[in-house]
VEXSEGU-561730 format. One record per residue: residue in one letter; x, y, z of N, C-alpha, C, O in turn. Coordinates in steps of 0.2 Angstrom, whole numbers, padded with zeros to 4 digits, always signed. Atoms other than C-alpha are relative to their C-alpha. Layout:
VEXSEGU-561730
AXYZXYZXYZXYZ/...
//
This chain:
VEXSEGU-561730
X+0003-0007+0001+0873-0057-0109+0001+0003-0007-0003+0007-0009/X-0004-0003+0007+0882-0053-0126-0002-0004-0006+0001-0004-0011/X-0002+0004+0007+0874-0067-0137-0006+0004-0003-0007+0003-0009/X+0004-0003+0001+0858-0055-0138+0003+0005-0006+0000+0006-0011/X-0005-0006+0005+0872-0041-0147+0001-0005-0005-0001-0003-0010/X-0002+0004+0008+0878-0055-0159-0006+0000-0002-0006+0003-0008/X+0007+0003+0004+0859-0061-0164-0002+0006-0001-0005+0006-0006/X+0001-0007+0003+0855-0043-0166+0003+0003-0007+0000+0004-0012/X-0004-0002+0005+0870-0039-0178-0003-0004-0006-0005-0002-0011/X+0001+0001+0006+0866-0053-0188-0008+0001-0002-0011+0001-0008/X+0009-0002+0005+0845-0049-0189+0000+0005-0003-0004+0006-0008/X-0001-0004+0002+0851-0033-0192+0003+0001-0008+0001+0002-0013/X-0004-0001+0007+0865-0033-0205+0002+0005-0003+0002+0005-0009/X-0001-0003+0000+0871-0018-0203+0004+0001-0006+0007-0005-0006/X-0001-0004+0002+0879-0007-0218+0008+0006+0004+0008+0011+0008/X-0004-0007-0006+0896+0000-0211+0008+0002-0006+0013-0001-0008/X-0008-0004+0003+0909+0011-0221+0006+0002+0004+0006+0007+0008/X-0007+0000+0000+0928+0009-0219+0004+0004-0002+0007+0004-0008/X-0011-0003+0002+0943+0021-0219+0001-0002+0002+0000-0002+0008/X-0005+0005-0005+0954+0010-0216+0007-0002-0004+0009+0000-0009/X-0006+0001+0004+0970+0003-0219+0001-0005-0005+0000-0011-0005/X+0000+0005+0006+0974-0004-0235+0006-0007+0001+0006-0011-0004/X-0003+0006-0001+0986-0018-0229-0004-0005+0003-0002-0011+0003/X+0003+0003-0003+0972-0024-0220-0008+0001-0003-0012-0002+0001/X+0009-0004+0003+0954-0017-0229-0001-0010-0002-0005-0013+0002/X+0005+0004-0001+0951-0035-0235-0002-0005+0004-0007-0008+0003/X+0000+0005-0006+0953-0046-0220-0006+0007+0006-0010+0004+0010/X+0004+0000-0004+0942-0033-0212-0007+0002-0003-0012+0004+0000/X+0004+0003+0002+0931-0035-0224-0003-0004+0001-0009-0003+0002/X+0001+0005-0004+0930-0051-0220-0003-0002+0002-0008-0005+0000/X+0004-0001-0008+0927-0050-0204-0007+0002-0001-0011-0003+0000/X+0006-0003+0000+0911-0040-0206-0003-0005-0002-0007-0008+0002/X+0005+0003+0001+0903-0050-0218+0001-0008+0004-0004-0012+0004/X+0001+0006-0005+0907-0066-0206-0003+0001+0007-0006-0003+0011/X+0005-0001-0008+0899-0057-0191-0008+0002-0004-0012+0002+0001/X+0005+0000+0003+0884-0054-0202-0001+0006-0004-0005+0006-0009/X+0001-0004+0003+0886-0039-0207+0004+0004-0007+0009+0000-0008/X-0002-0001+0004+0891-0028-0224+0003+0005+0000+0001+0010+0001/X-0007-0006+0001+0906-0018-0228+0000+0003-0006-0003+0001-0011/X-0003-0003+0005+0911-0005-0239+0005+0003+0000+0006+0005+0006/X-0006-0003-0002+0926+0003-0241+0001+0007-0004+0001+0005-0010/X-0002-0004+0004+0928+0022-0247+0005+0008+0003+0006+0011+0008/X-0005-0005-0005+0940+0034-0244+0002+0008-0005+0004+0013-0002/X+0001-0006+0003+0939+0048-0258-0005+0004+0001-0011+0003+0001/X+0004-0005-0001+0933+0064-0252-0006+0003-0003-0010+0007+0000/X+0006-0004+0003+0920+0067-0267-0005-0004+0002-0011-0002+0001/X+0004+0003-0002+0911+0052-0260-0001-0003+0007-0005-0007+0009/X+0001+0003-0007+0914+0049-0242-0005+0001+0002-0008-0004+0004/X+0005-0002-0005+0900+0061-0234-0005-0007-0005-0005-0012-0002/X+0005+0004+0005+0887+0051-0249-0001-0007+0003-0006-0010+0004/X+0000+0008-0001+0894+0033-0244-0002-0001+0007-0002-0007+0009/X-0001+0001-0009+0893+0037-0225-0009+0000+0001-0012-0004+0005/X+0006-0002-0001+0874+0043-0227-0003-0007-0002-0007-0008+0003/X+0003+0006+0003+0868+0025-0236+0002-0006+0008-0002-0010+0010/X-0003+0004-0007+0878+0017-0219-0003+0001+0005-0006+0007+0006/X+0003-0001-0008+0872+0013-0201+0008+0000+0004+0007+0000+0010/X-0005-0001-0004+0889+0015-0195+0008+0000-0003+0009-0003-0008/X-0004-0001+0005+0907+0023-0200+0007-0003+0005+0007-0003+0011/X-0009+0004-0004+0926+0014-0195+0004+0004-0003+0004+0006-0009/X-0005-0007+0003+0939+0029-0196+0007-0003+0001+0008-0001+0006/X-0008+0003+0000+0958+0018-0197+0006+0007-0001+0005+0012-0004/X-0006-0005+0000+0973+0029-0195+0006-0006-0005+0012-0003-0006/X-0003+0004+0000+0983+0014-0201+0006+0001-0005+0012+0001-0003/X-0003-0003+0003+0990+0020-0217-0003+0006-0002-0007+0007-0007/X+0003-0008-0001+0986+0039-0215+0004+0003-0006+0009+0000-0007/X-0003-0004+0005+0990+0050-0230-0006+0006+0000-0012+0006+0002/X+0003-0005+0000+0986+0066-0233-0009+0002-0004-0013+0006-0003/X+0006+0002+0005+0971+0061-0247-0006+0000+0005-0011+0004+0005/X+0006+0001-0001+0961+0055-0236-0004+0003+0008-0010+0003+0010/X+0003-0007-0006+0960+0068-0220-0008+0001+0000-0013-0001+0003/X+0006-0002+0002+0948+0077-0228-0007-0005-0002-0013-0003-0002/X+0005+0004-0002+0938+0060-0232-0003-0003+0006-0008-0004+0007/X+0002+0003-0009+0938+0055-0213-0004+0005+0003-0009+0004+0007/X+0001-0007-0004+0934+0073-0209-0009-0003-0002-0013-0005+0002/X+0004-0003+0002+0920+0074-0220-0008-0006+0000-0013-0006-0002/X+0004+0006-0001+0912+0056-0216-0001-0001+0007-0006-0004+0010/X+0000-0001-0010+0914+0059-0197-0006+0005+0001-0010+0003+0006/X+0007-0005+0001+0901+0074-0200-0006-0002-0001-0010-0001+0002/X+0006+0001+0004+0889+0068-0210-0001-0006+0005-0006-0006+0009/X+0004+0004-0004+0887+0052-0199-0001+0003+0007-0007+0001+0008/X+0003-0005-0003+0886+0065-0184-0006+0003-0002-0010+0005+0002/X+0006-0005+0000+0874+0074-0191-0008-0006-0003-0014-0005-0005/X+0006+0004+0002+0863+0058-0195+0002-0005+0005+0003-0010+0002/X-0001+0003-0006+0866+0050-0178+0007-0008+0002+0008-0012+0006/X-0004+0006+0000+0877+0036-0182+0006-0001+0004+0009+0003+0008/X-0008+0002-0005+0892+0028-0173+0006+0000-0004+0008-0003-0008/X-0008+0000+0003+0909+0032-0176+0005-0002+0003+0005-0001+0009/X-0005+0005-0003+0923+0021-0172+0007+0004-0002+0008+0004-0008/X-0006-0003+0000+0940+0029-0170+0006-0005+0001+0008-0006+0007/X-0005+0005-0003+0955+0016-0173+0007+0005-0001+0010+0004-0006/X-0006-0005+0001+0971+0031-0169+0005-0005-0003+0010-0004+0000/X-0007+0005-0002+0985+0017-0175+0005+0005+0000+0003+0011-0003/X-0006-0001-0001+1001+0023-0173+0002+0007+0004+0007+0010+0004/X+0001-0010-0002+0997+0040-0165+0005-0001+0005+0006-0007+0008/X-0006-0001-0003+1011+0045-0156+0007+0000-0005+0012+0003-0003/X-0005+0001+0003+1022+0039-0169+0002+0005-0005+0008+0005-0006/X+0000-0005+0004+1023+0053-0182-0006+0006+0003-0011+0006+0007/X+0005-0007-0004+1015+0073-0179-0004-0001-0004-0010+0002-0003/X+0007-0001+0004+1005+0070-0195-0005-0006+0004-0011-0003+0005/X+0005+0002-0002+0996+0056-0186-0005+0000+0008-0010-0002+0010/X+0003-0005-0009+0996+0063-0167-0004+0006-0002-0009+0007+0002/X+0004-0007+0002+0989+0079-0176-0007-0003-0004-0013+0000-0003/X+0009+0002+0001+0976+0069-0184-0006-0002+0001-0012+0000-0002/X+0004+0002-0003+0969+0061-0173-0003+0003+0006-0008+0002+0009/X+0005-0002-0004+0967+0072-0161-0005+0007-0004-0010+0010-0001/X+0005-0004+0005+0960+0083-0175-0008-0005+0001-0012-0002+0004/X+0004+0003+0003+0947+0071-0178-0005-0002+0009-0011-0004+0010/X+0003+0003-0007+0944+0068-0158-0003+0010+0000-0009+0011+0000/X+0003-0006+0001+0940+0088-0158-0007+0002-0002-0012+0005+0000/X+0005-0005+0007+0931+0091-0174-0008-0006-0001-0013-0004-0004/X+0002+0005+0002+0922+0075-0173-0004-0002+0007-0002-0001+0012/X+0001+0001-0005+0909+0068-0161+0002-0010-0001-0001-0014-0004/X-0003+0006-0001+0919+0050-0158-0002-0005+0004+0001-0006+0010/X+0002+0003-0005+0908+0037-0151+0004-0006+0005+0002-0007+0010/X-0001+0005-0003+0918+0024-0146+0008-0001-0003+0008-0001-0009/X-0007+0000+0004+0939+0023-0149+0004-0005+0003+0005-0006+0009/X-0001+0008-0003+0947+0007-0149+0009+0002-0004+0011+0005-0009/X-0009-0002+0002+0968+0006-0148+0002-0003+0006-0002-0006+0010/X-0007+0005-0005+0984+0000-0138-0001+0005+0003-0004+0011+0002/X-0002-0006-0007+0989+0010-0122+0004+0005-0004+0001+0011-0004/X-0004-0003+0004+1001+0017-0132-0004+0007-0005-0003+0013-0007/X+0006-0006+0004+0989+0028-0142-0006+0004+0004-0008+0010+0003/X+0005-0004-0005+0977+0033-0129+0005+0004+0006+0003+0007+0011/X-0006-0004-0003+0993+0041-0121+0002+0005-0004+0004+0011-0002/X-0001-0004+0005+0996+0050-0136-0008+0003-0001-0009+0009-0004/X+0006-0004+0003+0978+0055-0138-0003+0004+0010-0008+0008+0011/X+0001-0002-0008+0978+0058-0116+0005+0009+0000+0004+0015+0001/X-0006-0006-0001+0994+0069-0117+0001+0005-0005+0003+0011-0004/X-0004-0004+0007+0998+0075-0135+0004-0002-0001+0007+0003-0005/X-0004+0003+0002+1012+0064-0138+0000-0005+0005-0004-0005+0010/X-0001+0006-0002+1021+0049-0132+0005-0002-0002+0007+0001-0007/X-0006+0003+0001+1037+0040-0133+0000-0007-0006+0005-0012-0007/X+0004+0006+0003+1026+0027-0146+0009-0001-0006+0012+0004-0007/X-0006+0004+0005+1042+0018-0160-0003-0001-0006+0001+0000-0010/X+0004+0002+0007+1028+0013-0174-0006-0002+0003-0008+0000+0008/X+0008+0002-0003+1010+0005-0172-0001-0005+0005-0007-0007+0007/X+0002+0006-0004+1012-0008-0160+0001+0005+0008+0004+0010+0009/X-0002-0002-0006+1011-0005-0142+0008+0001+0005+0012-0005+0004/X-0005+0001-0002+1027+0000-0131+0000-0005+0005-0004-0006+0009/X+0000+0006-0006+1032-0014-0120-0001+0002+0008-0003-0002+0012/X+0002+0000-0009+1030-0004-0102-0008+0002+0000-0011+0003+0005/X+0008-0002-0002+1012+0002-0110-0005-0007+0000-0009-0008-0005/X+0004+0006+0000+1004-0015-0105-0004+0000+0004-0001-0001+0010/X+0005+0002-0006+0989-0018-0095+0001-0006+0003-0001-0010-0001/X-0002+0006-0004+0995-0032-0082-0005+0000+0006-0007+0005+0009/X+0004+0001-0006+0986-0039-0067+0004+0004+0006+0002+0003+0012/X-0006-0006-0006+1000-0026-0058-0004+0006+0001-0006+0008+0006/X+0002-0009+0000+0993-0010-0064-0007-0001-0003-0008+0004-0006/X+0008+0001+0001+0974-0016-0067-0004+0004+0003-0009+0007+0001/X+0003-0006-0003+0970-0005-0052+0000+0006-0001-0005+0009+0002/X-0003-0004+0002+0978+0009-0058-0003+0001-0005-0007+0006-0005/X+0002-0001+0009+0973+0008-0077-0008+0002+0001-0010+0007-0002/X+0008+0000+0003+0954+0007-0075-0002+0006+0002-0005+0009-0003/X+0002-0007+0001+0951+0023-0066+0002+0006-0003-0002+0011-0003/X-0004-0005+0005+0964+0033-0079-0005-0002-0005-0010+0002-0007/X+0005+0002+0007+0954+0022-0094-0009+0003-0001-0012+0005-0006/X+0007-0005+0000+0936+0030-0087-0001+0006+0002-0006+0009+0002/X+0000-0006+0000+0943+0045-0083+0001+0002-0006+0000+0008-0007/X-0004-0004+0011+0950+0047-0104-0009+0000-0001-0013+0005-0004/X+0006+0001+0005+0933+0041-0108-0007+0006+0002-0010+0009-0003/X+0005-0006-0002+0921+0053-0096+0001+0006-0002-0003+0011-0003/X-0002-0008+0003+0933+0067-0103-0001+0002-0008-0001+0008-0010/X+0002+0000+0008+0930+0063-0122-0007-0004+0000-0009-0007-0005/X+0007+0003+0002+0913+0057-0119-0003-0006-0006-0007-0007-0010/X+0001+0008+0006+0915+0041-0129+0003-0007+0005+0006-0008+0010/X-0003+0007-0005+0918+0023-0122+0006-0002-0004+0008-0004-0010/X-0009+0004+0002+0936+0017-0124+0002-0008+0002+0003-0012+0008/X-0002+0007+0001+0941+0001-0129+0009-0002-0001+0011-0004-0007/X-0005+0004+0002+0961-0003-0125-0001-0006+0002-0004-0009+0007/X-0001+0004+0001+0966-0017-0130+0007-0003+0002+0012+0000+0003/X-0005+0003+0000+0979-0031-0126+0001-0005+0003-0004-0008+0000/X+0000+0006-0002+0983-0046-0117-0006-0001+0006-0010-0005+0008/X+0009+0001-0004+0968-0040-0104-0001+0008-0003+0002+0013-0004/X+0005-0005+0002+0956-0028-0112-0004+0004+0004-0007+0001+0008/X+0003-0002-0003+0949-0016-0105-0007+0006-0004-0006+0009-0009/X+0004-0004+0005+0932-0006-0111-0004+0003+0003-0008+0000+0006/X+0003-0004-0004+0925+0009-0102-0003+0003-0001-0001+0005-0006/X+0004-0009-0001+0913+0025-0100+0004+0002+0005+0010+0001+0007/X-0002-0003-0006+0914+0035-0088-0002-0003+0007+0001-0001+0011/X+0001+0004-0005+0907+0023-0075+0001-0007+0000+0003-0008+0006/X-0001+0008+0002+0909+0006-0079+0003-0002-0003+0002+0000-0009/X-0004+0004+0006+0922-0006-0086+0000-0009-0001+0000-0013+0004/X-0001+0007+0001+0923-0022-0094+0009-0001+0001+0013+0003-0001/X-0005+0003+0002+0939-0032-0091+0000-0005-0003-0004-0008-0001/X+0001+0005+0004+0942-0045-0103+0007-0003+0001+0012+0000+0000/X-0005+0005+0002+0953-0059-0103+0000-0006-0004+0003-0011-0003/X-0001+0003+0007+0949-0066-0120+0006-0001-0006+0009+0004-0007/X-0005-0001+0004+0961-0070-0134+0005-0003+0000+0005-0005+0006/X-0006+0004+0000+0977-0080-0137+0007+0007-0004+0007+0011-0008/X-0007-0005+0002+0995-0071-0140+0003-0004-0006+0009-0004-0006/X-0003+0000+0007+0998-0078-0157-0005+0004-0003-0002+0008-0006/X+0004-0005+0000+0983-0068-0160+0007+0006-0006+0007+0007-0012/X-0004-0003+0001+0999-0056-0161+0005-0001-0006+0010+0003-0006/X-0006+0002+0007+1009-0064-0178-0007+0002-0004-0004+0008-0005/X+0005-0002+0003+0992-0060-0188+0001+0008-0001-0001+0011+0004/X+0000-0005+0003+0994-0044-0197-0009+0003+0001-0013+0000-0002/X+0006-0004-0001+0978-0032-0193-0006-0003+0003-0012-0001+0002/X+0006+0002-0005+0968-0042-0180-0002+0005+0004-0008+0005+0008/X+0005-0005-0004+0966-0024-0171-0004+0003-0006-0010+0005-0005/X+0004-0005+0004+0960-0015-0187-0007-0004-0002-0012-0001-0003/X+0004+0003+0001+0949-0030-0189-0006+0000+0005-0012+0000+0003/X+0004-0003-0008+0942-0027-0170-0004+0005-0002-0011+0005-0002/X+0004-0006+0001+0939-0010-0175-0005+0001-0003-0009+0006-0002/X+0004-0001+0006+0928-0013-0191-0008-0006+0006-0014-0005+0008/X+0005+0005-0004+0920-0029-0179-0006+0008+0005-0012+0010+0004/X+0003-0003-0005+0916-0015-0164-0006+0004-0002-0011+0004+0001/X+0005-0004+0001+0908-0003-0176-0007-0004-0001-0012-0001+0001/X+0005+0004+0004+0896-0018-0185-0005-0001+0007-0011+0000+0007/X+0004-0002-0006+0891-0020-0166-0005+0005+0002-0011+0006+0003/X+0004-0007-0004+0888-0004-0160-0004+0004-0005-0006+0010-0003/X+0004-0003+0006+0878+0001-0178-0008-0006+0002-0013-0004+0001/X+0006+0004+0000+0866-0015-0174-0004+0001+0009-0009-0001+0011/X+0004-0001-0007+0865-0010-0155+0003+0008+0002+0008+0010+0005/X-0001-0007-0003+0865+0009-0153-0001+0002+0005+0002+0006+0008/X+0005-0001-0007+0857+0011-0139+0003-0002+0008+0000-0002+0013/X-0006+0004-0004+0871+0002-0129+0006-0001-0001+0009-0006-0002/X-0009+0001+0005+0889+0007-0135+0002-0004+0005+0004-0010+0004/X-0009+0003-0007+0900+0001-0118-0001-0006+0000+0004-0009-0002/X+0001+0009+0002+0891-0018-0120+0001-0002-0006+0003-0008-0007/X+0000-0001+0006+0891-0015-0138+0007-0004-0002+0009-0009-0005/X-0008+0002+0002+0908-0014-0139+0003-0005+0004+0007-0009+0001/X-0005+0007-0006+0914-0027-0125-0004-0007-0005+0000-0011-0006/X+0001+0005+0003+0904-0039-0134+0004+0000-0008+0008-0005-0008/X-0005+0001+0007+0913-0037-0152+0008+0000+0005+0010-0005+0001/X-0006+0002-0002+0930-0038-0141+0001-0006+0005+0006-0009+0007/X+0000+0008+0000+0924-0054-0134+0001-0004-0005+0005-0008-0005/X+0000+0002+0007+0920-0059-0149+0005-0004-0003+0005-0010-0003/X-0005+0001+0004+0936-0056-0157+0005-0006+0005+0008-0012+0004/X-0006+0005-0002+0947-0064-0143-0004-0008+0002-0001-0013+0003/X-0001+0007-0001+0936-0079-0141-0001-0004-0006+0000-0010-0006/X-0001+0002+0006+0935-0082-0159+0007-0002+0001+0007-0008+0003/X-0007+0003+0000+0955-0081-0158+0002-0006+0005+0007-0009+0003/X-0001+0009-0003+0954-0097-0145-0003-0002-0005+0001-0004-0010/X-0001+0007+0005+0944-0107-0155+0004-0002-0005+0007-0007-0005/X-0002+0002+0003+0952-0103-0170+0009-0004+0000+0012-0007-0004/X-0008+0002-0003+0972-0109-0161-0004-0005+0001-0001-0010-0002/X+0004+0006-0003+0960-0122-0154+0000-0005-0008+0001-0010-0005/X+0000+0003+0006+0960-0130-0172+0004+0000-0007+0003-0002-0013/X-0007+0001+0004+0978-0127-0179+0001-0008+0000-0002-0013+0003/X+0000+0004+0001+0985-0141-0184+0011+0000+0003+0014+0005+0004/X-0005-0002-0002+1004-0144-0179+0005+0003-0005+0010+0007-0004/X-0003-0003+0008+1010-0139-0197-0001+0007-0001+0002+0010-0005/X+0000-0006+0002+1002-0124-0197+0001+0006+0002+0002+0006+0008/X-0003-0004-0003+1005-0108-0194-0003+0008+0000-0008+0008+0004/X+0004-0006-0002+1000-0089-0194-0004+0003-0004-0008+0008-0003/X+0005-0001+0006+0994-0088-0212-0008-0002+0000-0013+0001-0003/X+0006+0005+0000+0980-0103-0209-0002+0004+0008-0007+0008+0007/X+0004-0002-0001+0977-0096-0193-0005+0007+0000-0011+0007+0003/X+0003-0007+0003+0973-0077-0200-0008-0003-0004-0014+0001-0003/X+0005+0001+0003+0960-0087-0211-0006-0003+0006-0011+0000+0007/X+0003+0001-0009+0954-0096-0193-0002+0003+0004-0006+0000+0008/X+0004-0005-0002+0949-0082-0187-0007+0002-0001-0012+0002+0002/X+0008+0000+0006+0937-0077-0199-0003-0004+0000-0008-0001+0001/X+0004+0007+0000+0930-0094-0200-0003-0001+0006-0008-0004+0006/X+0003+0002-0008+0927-0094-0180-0004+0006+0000-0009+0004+0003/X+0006-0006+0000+0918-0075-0183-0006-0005-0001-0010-0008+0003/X+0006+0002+0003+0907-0084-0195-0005-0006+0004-0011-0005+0005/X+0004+0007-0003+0902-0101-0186-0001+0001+0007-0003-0004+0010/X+0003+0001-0004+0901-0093-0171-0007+0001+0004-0012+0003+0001/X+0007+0001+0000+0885-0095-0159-0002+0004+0005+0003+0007+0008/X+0001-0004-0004+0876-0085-0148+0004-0003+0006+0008+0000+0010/X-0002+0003-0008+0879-0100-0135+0009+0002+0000+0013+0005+0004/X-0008+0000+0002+0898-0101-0140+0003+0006+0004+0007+0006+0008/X-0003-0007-0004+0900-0083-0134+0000+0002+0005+0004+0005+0008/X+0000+0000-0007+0892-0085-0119+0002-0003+0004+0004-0001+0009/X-0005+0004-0002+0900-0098-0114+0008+0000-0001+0011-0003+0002/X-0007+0000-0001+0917-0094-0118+0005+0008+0002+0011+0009+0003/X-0002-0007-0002+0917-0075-0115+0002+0001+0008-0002+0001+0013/X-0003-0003-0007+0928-0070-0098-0001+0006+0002+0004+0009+0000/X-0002-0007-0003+0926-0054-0091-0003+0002+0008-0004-0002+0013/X+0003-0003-0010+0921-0045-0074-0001+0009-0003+0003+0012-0007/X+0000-0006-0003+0915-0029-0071+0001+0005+0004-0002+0004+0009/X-0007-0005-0005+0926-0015-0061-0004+0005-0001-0002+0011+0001/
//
């Protein structure tokens, strides 16, 4: 079902600008141009709305939030609002600081936010108004397990019927909702988790999707989070026993690149719930 979204992206070749985190902006750069499509990265407020209006779709990262660039998110979140585009929301570490709990639900406010991709951890923070979050990673009891998978999905499409956006957490099982229908995913490998910015990289992936298939965010997005996690098999699939989580960060990327329509559909696991 999802290799029609890939072969779309790359016929397309979507145009998609990045606020995002600078420990990670080139890796998801990257990524993008290995999925087909093309990045920019601008985070100066005299240029944001200008650089977002040339784009088919905008990536808003909290990753490293500073005060600078509020007002660029704000003001590129708008202007693609008002030129129908897709906004991808990745909250990181919300919960962990008031500047970034405040940010983001500013941004989920003031902003129409198509699709918000993040750990449990953060859609508890963006559910409640805080959280007990420690830093950007997920806490150890916010994990979707095959325990509480019945539990999570009607909470995950009730966040998303009430922010009217489809929600993609993430983790060892994925899940991607509206308000009516969820993908569960069990794609990806847990070294995945030593690579530095493979969710911010997800995030910029989701938007390049969901910019080449408008008309379809909920598939949209479950297809770039196939994607990603079945990328992350091949690319463990072709470690070597020397190598390690540097080679496979590069692995990755190289499995976006060479992947195939068939490849996707064939290695893609999910069910619908």
């Amino acid at each position: 079902m999802f290799a029609e979204y890939l072969m779309r992206l790359r016929q397309k070749r979507p145009l998609i600008h990045n606020i995002t985190n600078y420990v990670t902006a080139n890796d998801c750069a990257n990524i993008l141009l290995a999925s087909g499509a093309s990045p920019i990265m601008a985070d100066d407020p005299a240029e944001a709305s200008q650089i977002t209006s040339l784009s088919q779709g905008l990536t808003i990262n909290l990753g490293t939030l500073h005060q600078g660039t509020i007002p660029a998110m704000l003001a590129a979140g708008k202007k693609a609002n008002e030129l129908g585009l897709p906004v991808i929301l990745d909250p990181v570490g919300a919960g962990a600081s008031s500047l970034r709990t405040h940010t983001a639900l500013r941004l989920m406010q003031e902003l129409h936010i198509s699709i918000v991709r993040g750990n449990l951890s953060e859609f508890k923070t963006l559910a409640l108004g805080s959280s007990d979050s420690r830093g950007v990673d997920v806490c150890t009891e916010d994990r979707i397990t095959d325990e509480n998978l019945d539990v999570m999905i009607p909470r995950v499409k009730a966040f998303a019927a009430s922010c009217g956006a489809v929600i993609a957490v993430t983790g060892a099982i994925d899940l991607v909702a509206d308000g009516q229908n969820a993908f569960c995913i069990r794609n990806g490998h847990p070294m995945m988790q030593s690579v530095t910015g493979t969710g911010c990289q997800l995030s910029c992936l989701v938007t390049a999707f969901a910019a080449a298939n408008p008309d379809d965010l909920l598939q949209a997005c479950a297809a770039a989070v196939c994607t990603m996690g079945v990328c992350g098999e091949l690319a463990y699939a072709k470690l070597k026993p020397d190598e390690g989580n540097a080679t496979y960060r590069n692995r990755i990327i190289d499995a976006v690149y060479r992947l195939t329509p068939e490849q996707l559909e064939e290695h893609a696991n999910y069910e619908m719930r």
